[in-house]
GULOVO-406268 format. One record per residue: residue in three letters; x, z, y of N, C-alpha, C in turn. Coordinates in pm, whole numbers, plus 32768, in hexadecimal, padded with zeros to 4 digits. Layout:
<nodes>
alaXZYXZYXZY/...
</nodes>
This chain:
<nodes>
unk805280007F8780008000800080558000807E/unk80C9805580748136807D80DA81787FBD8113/unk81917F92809581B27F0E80B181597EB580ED/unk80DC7EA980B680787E63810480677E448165/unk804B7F0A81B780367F26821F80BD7EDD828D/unk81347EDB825281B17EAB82BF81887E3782A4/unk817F7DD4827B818A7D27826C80F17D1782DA/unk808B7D6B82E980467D51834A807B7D5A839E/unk809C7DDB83DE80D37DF5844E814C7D798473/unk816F7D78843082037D00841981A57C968449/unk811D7C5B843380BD7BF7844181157B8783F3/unk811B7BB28381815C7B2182E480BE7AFE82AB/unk80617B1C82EC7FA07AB982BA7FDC7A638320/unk7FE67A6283AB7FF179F683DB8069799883E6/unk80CD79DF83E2817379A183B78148793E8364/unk8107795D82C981227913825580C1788A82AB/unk804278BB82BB7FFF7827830C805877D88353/unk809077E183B180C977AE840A814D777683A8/unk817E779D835981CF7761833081A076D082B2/unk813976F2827580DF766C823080AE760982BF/unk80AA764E8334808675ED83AB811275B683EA/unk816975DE840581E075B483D98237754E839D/unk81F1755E833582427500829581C9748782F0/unk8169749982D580E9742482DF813573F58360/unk8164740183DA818373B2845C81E77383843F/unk828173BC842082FF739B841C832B735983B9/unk831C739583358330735082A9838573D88290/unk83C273B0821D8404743481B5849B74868208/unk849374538275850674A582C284C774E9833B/unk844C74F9833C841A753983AF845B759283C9/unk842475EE8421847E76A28412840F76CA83E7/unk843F774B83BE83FF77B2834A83E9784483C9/unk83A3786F83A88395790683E083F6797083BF/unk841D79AE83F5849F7A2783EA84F579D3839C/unk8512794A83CD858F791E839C85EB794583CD/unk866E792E837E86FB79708394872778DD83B1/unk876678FB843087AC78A384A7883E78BD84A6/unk88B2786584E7892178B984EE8942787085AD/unk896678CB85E5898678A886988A2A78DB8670/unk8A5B7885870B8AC878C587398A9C791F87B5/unk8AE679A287BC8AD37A0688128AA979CF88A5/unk8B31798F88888B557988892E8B1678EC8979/unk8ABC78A789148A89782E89658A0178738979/unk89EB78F789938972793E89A1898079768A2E/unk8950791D8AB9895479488B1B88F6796D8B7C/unk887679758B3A880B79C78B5E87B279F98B11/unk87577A4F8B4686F87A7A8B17865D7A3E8B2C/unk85FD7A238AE8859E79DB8AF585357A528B32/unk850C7A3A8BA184B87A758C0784067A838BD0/unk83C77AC08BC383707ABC8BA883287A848C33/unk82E07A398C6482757A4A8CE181FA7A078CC4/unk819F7A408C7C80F379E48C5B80D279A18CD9/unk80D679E78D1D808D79858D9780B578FE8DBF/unk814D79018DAA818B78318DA4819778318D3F/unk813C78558CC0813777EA8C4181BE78238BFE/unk820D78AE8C04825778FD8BCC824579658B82/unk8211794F8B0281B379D48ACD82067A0B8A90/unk81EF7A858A6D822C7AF98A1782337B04899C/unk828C7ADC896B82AF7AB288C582D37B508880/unk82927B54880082BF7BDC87B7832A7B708745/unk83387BD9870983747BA9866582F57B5C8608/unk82A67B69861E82407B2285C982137AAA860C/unk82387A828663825679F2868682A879A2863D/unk82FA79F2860B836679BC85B08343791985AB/unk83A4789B85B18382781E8588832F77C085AB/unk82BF78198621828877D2865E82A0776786C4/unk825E76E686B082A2769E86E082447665874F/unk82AB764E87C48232764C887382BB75EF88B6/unk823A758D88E78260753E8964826B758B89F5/unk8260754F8A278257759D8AD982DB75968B0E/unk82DD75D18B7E835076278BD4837376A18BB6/unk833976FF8B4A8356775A8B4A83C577868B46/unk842F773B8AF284B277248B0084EE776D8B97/unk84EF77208BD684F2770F8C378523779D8CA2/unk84D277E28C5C849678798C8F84FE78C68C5F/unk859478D78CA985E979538C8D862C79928CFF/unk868C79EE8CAF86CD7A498D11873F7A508CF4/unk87E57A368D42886F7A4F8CF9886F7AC28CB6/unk88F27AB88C6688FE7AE98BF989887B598C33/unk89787BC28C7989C87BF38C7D89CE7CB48C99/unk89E47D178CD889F87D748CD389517D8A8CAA/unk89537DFC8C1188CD7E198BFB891C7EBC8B9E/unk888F7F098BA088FC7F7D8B8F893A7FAC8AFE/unk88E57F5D8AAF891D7F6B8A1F89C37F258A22/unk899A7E8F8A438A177E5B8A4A8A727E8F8AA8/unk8A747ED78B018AB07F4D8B4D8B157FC98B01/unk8A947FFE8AE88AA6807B8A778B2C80588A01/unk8B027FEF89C78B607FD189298BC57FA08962/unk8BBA7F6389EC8C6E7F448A298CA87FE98A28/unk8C7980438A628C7980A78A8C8CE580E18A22/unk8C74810B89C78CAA811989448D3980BD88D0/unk8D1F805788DF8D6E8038888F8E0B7FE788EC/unk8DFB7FE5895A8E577FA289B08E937FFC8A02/unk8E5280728A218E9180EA8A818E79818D8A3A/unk8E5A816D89EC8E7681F8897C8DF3827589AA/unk8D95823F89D78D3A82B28A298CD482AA899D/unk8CD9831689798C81837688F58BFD835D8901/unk8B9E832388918B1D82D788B28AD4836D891B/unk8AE383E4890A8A82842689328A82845489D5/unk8AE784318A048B3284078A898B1C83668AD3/unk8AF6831D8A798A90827C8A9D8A3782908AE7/unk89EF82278B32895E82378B7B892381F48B03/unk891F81B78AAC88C281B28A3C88A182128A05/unk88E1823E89F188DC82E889BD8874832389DC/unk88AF836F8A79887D83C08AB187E3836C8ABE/unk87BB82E58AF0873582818B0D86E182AC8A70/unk874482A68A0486BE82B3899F86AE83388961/unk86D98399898286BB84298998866D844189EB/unk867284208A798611843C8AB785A983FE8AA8/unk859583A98A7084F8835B8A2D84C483BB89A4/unk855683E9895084F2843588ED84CD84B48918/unk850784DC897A84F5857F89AA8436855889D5/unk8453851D8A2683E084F18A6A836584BA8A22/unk837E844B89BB830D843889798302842188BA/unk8365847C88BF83698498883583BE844887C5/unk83BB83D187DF842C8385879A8422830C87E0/unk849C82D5879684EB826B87F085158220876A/unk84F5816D8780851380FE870D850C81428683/unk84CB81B8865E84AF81E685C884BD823C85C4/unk852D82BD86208589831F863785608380867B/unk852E83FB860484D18458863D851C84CE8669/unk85AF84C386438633855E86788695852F86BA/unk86F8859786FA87338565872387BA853C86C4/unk87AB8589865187F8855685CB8804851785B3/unk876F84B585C5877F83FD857B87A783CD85E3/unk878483FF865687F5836B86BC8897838A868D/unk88A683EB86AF8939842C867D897B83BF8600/unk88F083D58594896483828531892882E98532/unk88CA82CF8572889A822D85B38932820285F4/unk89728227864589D7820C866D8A4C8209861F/unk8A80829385EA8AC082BA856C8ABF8208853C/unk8A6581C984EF8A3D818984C28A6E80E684E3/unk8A9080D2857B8AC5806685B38B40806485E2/unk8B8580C785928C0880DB858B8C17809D853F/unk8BE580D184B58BEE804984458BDA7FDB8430/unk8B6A7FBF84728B5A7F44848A8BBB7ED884E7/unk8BFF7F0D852C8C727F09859F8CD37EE38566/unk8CF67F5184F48D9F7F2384BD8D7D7ED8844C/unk8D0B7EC7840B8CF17E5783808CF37DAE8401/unk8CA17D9C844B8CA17D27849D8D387CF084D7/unk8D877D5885078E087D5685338E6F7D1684BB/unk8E447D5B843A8E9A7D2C83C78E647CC88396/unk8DC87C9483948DBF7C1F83528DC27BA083AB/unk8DA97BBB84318D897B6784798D287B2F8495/unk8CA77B5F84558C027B6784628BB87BD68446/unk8B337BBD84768B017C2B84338A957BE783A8/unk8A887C6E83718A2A7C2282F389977C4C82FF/unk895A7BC382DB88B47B9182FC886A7C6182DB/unk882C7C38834E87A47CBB835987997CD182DB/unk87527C6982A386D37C67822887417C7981B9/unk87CF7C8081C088047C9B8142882B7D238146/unk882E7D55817C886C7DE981C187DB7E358189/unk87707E1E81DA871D7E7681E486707E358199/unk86B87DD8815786417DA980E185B37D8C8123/unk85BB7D3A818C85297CEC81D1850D7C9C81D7/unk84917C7281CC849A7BF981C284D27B828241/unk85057B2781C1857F7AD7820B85C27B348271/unk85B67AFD82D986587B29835F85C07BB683A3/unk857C7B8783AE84FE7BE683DA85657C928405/unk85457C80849085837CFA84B086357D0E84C9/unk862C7C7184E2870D7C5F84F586DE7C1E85C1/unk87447C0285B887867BD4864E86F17B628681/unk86A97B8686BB86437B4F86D3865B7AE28785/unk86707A5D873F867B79D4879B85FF79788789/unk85D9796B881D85B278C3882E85DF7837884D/unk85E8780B882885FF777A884B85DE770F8893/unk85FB7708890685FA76A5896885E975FE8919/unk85BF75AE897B85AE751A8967860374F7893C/unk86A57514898A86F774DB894E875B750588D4/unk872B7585889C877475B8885E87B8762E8863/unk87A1765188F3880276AE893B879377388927/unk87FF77C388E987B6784088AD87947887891F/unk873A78D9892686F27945899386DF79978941/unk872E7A37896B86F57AA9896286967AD78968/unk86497B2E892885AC7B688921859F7BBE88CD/unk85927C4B891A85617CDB88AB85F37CFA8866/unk85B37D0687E686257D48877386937D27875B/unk86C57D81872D87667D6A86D587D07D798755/unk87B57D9287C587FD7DA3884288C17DE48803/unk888C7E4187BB89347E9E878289917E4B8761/unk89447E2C86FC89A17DC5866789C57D3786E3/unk89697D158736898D7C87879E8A047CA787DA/unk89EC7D1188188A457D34888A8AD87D708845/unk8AD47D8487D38B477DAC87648BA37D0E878E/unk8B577CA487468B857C5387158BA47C1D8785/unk8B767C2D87FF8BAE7BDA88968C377BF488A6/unk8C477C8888BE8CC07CC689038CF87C9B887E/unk8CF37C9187F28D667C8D87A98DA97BE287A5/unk8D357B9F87F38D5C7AF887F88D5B7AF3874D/unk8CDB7AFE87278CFC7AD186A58CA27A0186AF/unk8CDC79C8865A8CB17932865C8C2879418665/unk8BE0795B85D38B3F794185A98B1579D58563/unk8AAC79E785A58A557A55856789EB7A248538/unk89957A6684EF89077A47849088957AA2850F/unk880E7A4A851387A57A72855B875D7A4D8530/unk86D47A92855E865C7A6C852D860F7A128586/unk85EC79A28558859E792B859A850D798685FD/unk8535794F865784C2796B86B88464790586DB/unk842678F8872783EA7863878C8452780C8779/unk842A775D87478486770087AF842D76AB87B5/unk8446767487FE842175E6886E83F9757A87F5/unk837E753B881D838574AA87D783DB744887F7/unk84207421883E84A373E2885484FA74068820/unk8539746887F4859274C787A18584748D8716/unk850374B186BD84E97477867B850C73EF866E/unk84A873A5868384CA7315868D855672CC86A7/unk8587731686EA862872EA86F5868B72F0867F/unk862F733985FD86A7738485B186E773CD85C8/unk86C37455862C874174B88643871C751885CF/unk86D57556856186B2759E84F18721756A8486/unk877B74F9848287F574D78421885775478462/unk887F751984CC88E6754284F988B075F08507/unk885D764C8517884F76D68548884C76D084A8/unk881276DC8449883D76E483BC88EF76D1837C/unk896076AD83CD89C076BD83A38A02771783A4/unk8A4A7774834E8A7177F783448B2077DF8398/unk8B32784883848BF2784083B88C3D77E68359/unk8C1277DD82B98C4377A882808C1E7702824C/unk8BD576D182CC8BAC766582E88BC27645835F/unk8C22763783AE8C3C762184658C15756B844A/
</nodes>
């Protein structure tokens, strides 16, 4: 029942539709929902803006794969001082102790305040939430990637990894999740990381850019 209940919430009733609607428009290479993508860090130079009112709507994770014409594209913001990606410079480039971060201190004061924060109901689990991207830190550093969400933490497909949209031309936009593990892999200049397919563009599509975001590190 426990499982059920997440694949709703996850919204995989409408994922799986959209992906038979999908196959039916594109042919057998469409994109898939919570597909696993691979980007380079650093050709990631904004963030995709939400604004409904110019035709910029607010994408969750269960958009996953959906595929939209428009300008929405269009609709971003540079890609630069934000406080996570702040924080993990902080930490891993100037030696300042996660609990001494303004990430830190920002998601403490959200759980003090309203009880938990991204899952994290103590201040223990942020403690070892962090703890946690240490490891993740020096495994990425030694392999030179990081490894797919959905193999780590058993979801379906990438569902719940580095969450990108895709522009017309190909070009990735930030949106929501996986901010840590992103911002890991920036400062470490690693080549290609694994993400989870977000929105892209019917031009995107049609162009064939789903070959090329399907190639792993060990496919350049």
């Amino acid at each position: 029942m426990s499982n059920l209940r997440a694949a709703i919430a996850a919204g995989v009733p409408g994922k799986v539709v959209r992906d038979v609607v999908n196959r039916w428009r594109f042919g057998p290479d469409a994109p898939q929902s919570d597909e696993l993508i691979w980007i380079r860090p650093h050709s990631v130079t904004d963030f995709y803006r939400a604004d409904p009112q110019k035709g910029a709507p607010r994408f969750r994770r269960r958009h996953s794969a959906l595929v939209k014409g428009g300008d929405w594209d269009l609709s971003r913001k540079p890609f630069g001082s934000e406080i996570k990606l702040d924080s993990i410079r902080d930490h891993f480039e100037r030696g300042v102790p996660w609990q001494q971060t303004d990430i830190f201190s920002w998601m403490l004061m959200r759980l003090e305040k309203e009880g938990s924060v991204d899952g994290f109901t103590s201040r223990e689990e942020l403690i070892a939430r962090y703890d946690g991207l240490d490891r993740i830190y020096d495994e990425a550093k030694r392999s030179g990637t990081l490894r797919p969400h959905g193999s780590v933490n058993m979801t379906r497909r990438e569902h719940g990894g580095i969450l990108v949209h895709i522009a017309r031309d190909g070009t990735p936009l930030r949106d929501g999740g996986g901010m840590h593990r992103f911002a890991i892999a920036y400062i470490l200049g690693l080549e290609k990381i694994p993400a989870q397919l977000g929105v892209i563009h019917t031009d995107a599509v049609k162009a064939g850019v789903m070959n090329e975001l399907r190639k792993g590190p060990d496919r350049q």
